[in-house]
C-alpha positions as CSV (number, residue, x, y, z in Angstrom):
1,X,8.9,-28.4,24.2
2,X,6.7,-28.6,21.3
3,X,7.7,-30.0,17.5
4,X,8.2,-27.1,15.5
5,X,6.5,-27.6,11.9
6,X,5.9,-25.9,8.9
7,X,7.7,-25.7,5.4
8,X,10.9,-25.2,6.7
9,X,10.9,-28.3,9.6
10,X,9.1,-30.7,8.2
11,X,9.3,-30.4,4.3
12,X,7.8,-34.2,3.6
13,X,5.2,-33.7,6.0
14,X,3.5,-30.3,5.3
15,X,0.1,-29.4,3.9
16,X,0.6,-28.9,0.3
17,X,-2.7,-27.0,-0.3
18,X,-2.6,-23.9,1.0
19,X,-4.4,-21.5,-1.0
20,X,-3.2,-18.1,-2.9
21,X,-4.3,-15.0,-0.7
22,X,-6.7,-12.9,-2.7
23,X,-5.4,-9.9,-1.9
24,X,-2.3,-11.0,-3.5
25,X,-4.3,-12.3,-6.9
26,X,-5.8,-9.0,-6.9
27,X,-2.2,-7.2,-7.2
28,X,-1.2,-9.5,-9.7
29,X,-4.6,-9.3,-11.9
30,X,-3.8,-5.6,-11.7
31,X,0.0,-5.8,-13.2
32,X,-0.6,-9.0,-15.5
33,X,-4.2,-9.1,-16.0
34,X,-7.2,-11.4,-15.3
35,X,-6.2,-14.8,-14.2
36,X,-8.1,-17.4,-17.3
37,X,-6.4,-20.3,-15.8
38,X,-5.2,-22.0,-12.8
39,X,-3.1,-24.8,-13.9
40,X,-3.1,-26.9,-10.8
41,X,-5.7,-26.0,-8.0
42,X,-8.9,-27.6,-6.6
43,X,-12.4,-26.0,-6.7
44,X,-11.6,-24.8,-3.3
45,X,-8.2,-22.9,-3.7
46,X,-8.6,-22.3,-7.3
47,X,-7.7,-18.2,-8.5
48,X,-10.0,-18.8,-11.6
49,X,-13.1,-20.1,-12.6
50,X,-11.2,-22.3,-14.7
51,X,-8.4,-24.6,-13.6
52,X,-6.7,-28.1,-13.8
53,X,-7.4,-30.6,-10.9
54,X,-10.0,-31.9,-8.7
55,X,-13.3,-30.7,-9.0
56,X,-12.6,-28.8,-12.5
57,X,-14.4,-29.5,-16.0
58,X,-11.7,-31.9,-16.9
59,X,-10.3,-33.5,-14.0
60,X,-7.1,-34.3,-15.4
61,X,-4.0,-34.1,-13.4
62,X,-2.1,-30.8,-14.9
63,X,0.6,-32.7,-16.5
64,X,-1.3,-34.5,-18.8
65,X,-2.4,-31.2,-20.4
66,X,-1.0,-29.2,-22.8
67,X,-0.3,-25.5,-21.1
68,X,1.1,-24.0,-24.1
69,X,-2.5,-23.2,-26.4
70,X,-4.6,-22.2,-23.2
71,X,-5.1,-18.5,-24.3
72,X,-4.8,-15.4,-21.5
73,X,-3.3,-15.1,-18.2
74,X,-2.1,-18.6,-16.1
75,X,-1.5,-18.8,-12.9
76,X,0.4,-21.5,-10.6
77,X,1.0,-21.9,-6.6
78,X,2.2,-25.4,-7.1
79,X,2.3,-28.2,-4.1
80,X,5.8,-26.5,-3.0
81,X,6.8,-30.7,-2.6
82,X,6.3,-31.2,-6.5
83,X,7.9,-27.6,-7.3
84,X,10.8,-29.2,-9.6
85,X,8.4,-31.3,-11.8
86,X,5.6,-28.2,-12.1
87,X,8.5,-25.3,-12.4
88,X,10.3,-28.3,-15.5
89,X,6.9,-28.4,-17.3
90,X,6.5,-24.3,-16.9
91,X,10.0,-23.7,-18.6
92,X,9.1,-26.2,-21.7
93,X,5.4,-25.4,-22.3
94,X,5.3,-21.3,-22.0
95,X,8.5,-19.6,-22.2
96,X,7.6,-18.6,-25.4
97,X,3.6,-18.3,-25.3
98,X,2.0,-15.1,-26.2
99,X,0.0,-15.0,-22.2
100,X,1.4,-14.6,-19.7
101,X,2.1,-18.1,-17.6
102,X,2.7,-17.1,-13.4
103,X,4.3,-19.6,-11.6
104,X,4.6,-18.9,-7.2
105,X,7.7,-20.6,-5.7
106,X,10.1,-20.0,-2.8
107,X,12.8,-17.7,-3.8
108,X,15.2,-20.5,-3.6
109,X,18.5,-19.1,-5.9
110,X,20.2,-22.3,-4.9
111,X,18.1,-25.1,-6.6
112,X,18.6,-26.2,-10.0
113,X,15.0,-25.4,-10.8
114,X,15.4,-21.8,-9.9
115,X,18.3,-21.5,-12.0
116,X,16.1,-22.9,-14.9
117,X,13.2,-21.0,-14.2
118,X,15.6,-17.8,-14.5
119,X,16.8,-18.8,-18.1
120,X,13.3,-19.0,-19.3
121,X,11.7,-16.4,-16.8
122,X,11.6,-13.2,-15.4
123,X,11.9,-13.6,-11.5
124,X,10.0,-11.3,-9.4
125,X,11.3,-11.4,-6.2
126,X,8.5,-10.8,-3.6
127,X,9.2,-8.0,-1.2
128,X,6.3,-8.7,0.9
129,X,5.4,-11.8,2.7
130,X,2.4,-14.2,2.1
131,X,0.2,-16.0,4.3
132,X,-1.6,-18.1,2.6
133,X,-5.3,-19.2,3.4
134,X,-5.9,-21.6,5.8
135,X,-2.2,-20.1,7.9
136,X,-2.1,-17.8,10.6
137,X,1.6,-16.9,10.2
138,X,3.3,-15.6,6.6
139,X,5.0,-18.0,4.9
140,X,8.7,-18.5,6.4
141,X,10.8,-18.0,3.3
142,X,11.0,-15.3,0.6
143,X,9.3,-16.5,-2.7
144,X,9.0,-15.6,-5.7
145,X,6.9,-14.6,-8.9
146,X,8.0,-15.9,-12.3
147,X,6.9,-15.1,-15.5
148,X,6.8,-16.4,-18.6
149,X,5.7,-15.8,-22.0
150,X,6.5,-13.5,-24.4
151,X,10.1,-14.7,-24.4
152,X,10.4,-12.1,-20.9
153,X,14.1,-13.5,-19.0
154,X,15.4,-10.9,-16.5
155,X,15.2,-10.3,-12.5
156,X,13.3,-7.6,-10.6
157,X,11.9,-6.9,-7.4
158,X,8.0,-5.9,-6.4
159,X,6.3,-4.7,-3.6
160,X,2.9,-6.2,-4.1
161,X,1.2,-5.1,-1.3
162,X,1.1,-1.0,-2.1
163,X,-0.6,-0.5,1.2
164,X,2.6,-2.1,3.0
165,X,4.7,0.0,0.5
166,X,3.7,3.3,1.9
167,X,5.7,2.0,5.1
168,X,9.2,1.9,3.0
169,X,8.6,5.2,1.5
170,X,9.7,8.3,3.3
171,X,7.1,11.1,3.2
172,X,7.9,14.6,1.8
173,X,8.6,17.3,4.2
């Protein structure tokens, strides 16, 4: 019998890079606009031509940046081992920011960074899976869009994927 692995098996031990799928970025540059920023990416998995990390003009580490002036659209898919630390500095930097500031998490309603994130956010919960680059299977868990900025708090849900939509919806007769 094989080790199973993957996020929910082997938290500690998972790749932590997986990139956003760009069908997915296209969806959300459609309903939030372009994406200026990526706040914590490489120049491989980046969503932007600008971002925070390795490989980037400034190749700080996100946190020692300030994410409240950027100006535009952010967008984060944060290592998903780091989620409290990235999802704490979200909720204190753009909560109020006139842009709007993205942040991709597992829906998970139980963890006291959720439950933060929904005081400052509005939570778009994901209807449709993601599998992210580099995996052959969609992620195991619901996740979960926040926004902030422009002082938005509030819960909905979104199917992203319009073409997968069309499956949910029952056709006129």
């Amino acid at each position: 019998m094989s080790k199973k692995t993957g996020a929910a098996f082997d938290r500690k031990n998972s790749r932590q890079d997986w990139g956003t799928p760009p069908e997915f970025i296209a969806a959300v540059e459609k309903r939030f606009g372009s994406i200026d920023l990526d706040l914590a990416a490489t120049s491989e998995n980046s969503v932007s031509t600008h971002h925070y990390g390795p490989g980037s003009d400034c190749e700080d580490d996100a946190f020692k940046r300030d994410w409240s002036v950027s100006k535009g659209t952010q967008f984060l898919n944060p290592p998903f081992d780091s989620i409290a630390k990235f999802s704490a500095k979200m909720c204190h930097e753009c909560r109020d920011r006139r842009g709007f500031s993205l942040l991709l998490v597992p829906a998970s309603v139980d963890a006291n960074w959720f439950r933060k994130c929904e005081e400052y956010g509005f939570v778009l919960i994901l209807e449709d899976r993601l599998t992210f680059v580099g995996s052959d299977q969609p992620y195991p868990k619901g996740l979960a869009l926040i926004v902030f900025g422009f002082g938005l708090v509030g819960r909905g849900r979104w199917h992203w994927d319009f073409r997968k939509r069309k499956a949910y919806e029952r056709t006129a007769k």
